[in-house]
Backbone atoms as SQL, in Angstrom:
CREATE TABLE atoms (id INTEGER PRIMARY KEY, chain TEXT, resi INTEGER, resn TEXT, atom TEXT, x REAL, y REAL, z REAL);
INSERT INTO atoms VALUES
  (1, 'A', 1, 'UNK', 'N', -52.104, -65.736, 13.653),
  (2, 'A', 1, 'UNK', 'CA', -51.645, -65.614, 15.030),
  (3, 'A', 1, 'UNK', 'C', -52.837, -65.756, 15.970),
  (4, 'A', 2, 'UNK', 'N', -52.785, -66.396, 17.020),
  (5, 'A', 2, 'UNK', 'CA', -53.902, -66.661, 18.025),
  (6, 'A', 2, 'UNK', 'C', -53.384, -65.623, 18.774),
  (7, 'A', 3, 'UNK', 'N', -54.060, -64.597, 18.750),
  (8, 'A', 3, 'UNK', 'CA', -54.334, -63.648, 19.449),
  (9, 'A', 3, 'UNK', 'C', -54.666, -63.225, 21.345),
  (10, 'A', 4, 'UNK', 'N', -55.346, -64.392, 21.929),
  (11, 'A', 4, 'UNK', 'CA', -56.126, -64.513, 22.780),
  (12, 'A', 4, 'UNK', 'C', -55.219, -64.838, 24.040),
  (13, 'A', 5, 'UNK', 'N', -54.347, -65.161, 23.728),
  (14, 'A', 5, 'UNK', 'CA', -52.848, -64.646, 24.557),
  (15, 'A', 5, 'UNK', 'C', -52.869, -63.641, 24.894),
  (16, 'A', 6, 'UNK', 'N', -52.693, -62.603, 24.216),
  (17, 'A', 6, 'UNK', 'CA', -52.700, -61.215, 24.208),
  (18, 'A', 6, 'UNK', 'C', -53.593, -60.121, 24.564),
  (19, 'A', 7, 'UNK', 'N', -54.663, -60.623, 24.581),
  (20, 'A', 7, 'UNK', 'CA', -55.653, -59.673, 23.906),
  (21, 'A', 7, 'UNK', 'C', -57.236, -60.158, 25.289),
  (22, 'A', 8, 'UNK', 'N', -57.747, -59.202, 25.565),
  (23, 'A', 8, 'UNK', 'CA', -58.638, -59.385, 26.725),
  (24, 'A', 8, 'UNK', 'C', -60.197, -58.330, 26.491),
  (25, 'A', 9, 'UNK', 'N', -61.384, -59.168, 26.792),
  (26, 'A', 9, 'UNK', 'CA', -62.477, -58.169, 27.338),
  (27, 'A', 9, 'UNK', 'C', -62.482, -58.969, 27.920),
  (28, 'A', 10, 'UNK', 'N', -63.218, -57.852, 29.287),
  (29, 'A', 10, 'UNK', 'CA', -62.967, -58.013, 30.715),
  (30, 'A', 10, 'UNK', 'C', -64.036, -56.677, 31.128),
  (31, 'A', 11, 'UNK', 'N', -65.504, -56.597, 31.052),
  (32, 'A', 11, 'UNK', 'CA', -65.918, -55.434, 31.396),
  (33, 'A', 11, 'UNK', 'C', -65.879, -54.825, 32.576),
  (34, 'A', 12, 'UNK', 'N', -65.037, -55.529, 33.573),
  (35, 'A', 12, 'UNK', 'CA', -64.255, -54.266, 34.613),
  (36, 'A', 12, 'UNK', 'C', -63.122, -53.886, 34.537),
  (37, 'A', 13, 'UNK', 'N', -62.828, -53.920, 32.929),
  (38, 'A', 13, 'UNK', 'CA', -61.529, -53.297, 32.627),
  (39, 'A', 13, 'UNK', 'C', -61.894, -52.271, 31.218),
  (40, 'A', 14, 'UNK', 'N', -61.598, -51.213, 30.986),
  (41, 'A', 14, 'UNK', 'CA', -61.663, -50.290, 30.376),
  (42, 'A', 14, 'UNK', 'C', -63.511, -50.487, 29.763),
  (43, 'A', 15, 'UNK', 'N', -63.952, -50.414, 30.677),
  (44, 'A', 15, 'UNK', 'CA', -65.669, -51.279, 30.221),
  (45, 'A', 15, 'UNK', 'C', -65.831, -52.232, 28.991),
  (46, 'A', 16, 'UNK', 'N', -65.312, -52.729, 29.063),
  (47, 'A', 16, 'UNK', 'CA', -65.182, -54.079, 28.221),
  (48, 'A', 16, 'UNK', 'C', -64.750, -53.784, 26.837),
  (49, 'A', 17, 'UNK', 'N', -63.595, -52.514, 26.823),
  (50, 'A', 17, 'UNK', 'CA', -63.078, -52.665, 25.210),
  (51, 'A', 17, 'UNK', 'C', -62.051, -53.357, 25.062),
  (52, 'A', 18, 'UNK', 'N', -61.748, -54.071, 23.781),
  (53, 'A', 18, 'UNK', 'CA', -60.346, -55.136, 23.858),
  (54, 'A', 18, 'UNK', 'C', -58.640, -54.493, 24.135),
  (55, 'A', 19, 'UNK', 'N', -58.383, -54.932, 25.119),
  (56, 'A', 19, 'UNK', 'CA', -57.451, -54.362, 25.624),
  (57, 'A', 19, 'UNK', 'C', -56.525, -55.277, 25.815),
  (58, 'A', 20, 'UNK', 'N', -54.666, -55.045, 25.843),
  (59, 'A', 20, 'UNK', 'CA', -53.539, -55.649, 25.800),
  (60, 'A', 20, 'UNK', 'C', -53.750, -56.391, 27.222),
  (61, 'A', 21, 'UNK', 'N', -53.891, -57.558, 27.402),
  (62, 'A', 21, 'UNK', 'CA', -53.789, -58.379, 28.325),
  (63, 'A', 21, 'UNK', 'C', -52.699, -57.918, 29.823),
  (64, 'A', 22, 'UNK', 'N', -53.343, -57.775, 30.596),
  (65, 'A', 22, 'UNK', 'CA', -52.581, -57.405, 32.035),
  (66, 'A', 22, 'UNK', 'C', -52.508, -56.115, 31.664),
  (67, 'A', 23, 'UNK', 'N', -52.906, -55.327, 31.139),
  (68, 'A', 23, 'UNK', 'CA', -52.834, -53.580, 31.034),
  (69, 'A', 23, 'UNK', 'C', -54.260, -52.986, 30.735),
  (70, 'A', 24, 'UNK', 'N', -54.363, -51.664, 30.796),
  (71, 'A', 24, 'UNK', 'CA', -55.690, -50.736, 30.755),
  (72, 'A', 24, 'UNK', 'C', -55.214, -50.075, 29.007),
  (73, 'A', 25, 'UNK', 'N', -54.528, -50.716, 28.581),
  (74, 'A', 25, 'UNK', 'CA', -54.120, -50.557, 27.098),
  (75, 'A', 25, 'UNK', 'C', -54.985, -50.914, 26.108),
  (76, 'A', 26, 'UNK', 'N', -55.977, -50.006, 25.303),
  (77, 'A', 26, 'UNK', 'CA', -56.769, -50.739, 24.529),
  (78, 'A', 26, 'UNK', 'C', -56.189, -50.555, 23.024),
  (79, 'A', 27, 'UNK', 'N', -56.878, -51.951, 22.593),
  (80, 'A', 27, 'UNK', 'CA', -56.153, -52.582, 20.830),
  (81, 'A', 27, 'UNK', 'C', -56.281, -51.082, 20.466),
  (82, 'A', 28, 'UNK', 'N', -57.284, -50.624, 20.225),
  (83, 'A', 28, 'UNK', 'CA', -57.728, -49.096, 19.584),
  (84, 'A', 28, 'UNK', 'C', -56.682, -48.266, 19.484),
  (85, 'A', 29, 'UNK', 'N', -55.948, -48.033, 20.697),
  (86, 'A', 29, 'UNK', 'CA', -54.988, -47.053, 20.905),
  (87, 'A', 29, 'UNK', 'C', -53.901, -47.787, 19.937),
  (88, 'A', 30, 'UNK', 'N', -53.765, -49.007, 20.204),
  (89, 'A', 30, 'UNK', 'CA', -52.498, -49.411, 19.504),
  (90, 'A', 30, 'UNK', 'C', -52.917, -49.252, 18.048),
  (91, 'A', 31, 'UNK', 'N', -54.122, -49.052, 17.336),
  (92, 'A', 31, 'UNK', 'CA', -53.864, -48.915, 15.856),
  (93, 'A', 31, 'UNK', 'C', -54.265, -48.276, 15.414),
  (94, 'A', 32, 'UNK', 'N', -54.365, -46.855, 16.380),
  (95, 'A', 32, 'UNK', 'CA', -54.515, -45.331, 16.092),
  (96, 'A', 32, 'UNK', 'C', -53.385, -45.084, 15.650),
  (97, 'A', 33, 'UNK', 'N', -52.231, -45.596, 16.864),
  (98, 'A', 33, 'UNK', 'CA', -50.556, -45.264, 17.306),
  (99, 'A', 33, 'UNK', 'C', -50.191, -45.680, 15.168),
  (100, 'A', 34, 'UNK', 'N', -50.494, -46.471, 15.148),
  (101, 'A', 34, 'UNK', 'CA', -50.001, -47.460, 13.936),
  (102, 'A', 34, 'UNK', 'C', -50.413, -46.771, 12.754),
  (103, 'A', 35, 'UNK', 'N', -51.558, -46.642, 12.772),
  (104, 'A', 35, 'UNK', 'CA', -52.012, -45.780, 11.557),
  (105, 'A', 35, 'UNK', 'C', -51.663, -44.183, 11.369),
  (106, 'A', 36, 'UNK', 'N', -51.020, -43.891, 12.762),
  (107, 'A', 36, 'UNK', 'CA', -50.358, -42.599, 12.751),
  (108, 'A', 36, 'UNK', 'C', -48.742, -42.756, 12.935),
  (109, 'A', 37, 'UNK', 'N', -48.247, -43.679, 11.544),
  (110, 'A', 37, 'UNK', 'CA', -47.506, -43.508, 11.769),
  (111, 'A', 37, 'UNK', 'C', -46.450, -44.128, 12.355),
  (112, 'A', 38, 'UNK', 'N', -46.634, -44.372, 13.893),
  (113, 'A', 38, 'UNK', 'CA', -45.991, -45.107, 14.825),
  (114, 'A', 38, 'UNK', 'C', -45.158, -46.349, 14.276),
  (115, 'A', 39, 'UNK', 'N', -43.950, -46.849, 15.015),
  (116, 'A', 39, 'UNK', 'CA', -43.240, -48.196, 14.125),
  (117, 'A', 39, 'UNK', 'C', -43.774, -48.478, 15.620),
  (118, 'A', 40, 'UNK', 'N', -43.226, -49.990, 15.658),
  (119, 'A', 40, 'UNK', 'CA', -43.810, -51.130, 17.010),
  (120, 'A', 40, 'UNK', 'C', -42.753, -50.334, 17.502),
  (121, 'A', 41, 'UNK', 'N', -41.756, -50.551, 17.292),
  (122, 'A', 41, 'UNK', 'CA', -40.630, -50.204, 18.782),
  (123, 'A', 41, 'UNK', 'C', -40.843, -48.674, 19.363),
  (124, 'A', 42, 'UNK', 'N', -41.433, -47.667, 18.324),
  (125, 'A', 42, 'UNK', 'CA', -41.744, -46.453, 18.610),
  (126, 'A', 42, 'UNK', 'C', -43.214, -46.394, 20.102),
  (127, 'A', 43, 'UNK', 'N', -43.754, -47.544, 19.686),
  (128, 'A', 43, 'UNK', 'CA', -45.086, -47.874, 20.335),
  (129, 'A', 43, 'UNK', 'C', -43.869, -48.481, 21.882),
  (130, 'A', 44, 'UNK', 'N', -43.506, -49.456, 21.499),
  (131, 'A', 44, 'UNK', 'CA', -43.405, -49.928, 23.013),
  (132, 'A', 44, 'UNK', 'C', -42.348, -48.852, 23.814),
  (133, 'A', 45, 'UNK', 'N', -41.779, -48.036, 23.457),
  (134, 'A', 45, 'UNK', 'CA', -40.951, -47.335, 23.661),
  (135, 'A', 45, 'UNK', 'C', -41.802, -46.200, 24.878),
  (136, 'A', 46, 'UNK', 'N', -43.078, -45.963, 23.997),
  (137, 'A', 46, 'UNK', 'CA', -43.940, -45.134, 24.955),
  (138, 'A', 46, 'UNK', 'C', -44.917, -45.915, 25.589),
  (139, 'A', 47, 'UNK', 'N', -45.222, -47.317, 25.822),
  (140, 'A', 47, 'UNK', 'CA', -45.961, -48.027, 26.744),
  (141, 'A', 47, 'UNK', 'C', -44.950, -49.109, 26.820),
  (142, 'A', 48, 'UNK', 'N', -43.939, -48.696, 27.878),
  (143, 'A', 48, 'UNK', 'CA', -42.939, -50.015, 28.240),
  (144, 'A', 48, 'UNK', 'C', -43.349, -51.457, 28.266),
  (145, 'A', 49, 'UNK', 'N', -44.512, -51.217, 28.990),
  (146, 'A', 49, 'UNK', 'CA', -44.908, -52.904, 29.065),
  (147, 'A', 49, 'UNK', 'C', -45.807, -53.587, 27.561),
  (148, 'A', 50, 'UNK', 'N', -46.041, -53.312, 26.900),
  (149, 'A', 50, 'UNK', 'CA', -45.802, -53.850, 25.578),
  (150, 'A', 50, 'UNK', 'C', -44.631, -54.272, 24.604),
  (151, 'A', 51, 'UNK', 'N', -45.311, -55.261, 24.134),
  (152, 'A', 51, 'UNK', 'CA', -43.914, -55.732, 23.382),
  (153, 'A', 51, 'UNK', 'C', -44.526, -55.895, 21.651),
  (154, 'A', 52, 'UNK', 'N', -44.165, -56.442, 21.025),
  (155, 'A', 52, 'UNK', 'CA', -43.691, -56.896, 19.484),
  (156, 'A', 52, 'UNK', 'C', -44.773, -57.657, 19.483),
  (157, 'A', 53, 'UNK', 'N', -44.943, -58.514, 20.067),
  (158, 'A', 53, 'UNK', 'CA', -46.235, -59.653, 20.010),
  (159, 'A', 53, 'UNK', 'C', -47.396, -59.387, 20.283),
  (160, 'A', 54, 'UNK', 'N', -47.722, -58.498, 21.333),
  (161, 'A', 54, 'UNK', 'CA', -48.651, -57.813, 21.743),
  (162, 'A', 54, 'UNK', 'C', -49.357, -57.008, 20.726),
  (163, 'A', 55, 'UNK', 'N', -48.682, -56.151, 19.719),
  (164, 'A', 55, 'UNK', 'CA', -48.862, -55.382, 19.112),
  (165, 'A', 55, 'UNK', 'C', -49.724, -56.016, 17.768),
  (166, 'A', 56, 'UNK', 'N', -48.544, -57.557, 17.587),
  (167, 'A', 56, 'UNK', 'CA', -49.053, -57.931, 16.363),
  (168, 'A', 56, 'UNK', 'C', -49.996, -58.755, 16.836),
  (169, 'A', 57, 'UNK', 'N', -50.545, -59.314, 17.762),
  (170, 'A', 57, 'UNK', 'CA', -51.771, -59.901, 18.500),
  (171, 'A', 57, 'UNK', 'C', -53.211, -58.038, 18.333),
  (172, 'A', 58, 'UNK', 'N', -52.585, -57.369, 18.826),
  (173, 'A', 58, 'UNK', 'CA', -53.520, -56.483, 18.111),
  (174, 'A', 58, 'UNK', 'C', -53.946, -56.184, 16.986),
  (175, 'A', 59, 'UNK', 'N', -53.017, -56.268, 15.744),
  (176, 'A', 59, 'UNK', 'CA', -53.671, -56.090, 14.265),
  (177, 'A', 59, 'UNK', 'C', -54.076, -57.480, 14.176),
  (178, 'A', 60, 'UNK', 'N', -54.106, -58.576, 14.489),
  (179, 'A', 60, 'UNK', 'CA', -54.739, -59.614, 14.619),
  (180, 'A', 60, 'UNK', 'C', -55.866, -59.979, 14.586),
  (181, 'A', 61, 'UNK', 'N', -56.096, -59.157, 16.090),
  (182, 'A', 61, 'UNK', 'CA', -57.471, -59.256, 16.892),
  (183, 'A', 61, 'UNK', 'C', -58.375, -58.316, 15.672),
  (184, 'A', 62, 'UNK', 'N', -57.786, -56.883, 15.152),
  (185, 'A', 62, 'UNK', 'CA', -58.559, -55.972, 14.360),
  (186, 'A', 62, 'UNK', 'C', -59.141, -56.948, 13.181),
  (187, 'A', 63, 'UNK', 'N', -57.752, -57.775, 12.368),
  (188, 'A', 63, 'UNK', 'CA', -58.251, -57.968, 10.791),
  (189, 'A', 63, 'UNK', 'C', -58.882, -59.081, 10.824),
  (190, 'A', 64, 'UNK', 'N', -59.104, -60.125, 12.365),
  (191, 'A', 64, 'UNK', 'CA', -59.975, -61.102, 12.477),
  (192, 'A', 64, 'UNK', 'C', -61.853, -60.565, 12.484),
  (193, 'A', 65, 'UNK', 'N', -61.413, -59.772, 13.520),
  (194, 'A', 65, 'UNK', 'CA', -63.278, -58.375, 13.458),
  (195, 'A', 65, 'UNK', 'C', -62.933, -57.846, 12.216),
  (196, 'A', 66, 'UNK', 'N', -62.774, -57.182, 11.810),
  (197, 'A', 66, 'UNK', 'CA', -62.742, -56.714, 10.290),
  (198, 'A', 66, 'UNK', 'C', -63.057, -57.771, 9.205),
  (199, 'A', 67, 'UNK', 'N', -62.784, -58.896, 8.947),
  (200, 'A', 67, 'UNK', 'CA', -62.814, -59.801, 7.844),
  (201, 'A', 67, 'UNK', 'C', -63.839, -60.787, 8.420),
  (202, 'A', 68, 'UNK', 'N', -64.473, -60.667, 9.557),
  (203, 'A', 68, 'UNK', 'CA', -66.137, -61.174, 9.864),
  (204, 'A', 68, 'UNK', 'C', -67.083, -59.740, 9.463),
  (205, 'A', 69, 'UNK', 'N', -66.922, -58.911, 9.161),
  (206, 'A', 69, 'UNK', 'CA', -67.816, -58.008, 8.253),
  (207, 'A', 69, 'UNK', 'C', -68.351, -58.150, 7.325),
  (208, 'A', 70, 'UNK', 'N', -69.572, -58.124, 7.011),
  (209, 'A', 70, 'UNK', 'CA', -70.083, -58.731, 5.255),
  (210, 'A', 70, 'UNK', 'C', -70.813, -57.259, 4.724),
  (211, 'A', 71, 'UNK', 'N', -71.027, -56.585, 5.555),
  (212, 'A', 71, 'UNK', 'CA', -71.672, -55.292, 4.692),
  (213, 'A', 71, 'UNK', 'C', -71.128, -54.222, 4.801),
  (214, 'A', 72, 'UNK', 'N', -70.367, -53.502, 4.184),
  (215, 'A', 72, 'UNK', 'CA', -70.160, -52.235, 3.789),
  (216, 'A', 72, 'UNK', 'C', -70.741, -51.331, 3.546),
  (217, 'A', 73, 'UNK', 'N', -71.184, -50.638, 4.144),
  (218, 'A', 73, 'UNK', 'CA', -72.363, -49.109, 3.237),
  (219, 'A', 73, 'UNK', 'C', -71.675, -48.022, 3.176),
  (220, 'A', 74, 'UNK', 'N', -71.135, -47.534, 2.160),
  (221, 'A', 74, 'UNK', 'CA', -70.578, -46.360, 1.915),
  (222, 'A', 74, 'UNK', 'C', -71.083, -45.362, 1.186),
  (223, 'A', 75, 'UNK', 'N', -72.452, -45.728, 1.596),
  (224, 'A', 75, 'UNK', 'CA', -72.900, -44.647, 0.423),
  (225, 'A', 75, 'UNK', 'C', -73.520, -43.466, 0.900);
């Protein structure tokens, strides 16, 4: 999914964290919401102006930064 529809930095908007395009909504929140749990419709339900696409433009945007990672240190 091309993401970039969706998905915005803009550092006079939430100081430049990636945030749902036309909102002060950042990806973060949406896959806190997600990992706690949350279904999409549960999500847009409590930020009306999100939708279905938005959401999945956010795990998008995450597993595109995530899978440009090459080092792991877990130790």
């Amino acid at each position: 999914m091309k993401y970039d529809k969706y998905i915005e930095i803009n550092p006079k908007v939430m100081v430049g964290k990636p945030v749902i395009k036309g909102t002060r909504i950042p990806v973060g929140t949406i896959l806190n919401l997600l990992a706690n749990g949350y279904t999409f419709e549960k999500i847009a339900k409590a930020y009306p102006p999100i939708t279905r696409k938005q959401i999945e433009a956010a795990l998008a945007f995450a597993a595109e930064k995530l899978n440009r990672e090459e080092n792991y240190n877990f130790a």
